[in-house]
Each structure stands twice: as C-alpha cells, then as structure tokens.
C-alpha positions, 0 to 999 in steps of 0.5 A: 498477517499471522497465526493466532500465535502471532506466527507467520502463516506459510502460503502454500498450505493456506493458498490450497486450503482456502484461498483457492476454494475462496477464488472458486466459491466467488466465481460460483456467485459471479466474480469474473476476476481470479484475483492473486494473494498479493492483490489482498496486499495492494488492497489493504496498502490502498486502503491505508493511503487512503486513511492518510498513513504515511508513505514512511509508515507504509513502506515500514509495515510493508517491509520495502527496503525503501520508502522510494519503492513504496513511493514508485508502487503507490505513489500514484494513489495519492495525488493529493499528498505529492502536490502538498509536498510541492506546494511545501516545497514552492513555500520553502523556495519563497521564504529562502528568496524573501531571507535573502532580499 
C-alpha cells in the first residue's frame, strides 16, 4: 500500500484521518465488529491464498522473514494445499521404494 507516488503511507495520520472515522461511519450502518488495521492485512493474505498464490509469494509480499512464519499465521487456510504436499511426498516415498526393489 503506498501514496500515489509509490511512498509508504505513515499510519498514524492515515489511522486518525480515515480509518477511525471509516470504523465510526460502519458502525453508524450496523458493523458490530471495530476491526483493527492489520485486519485489512489478514484479509487480503486471505484473499490471495485462496486465489492459489504461494505461500513462497506470499511470505515475499508480506515481508516475513520466513515463509515458516507465513506457514504458522496461514497455513490453516489452506488445507487443501498441505494434503497436496502429502500426497507429493507419499508419491516420492513410493518411487524411492519401487528404485530400490
């Protein structure tokens, strides 16, 4: 997220100037929930998991020092993904075993 320059938008300027009158204004219409900043972050993390970007990816646009982190944070998003890397891993193990025969 950046300025229309491409710079780093500073968070307490933009926390007091729109996100809390953004927050006030959905709970005027009915939001029950004060969500955070770094909700919008999970979100969108959530959001491109569920599109099939990798965790690899992922991590790199999130900036985490390793993807292990953005495995331990989303990893239980994405189900589907970690019994592929099983199944992968069983089909390894089993072509390893006929080699050898």
């Amino acid at each position: 997220m950046g300025t229309p320059r491409g710079q780093r938008i500073a968070h307490s300027p933009f926390w007091q100037d729109y996100w809390v009158l953004a927050v006030l204004k959905g709970q005027a219409l009915g939001l029950a929930k004060t969500p955070r900043i770094h909700d919008l972050r999970h979100t969108h993390a959530s959001w491109l998991i569920q599109s099939a970007m990798s965790l690899f990816a992922l991590s790199c646009r999130l900036g985490h020092a390793s993807v292990r982190s953005t495995e331990e944070v989303y990893g239980h998003l994405m189900p589907q993904s970690l019994q592929d890397g099983a199944d992968a891993t069983e089909r390894a193990i089993a072509g390893l075993l006929e080699s050898t025969r």
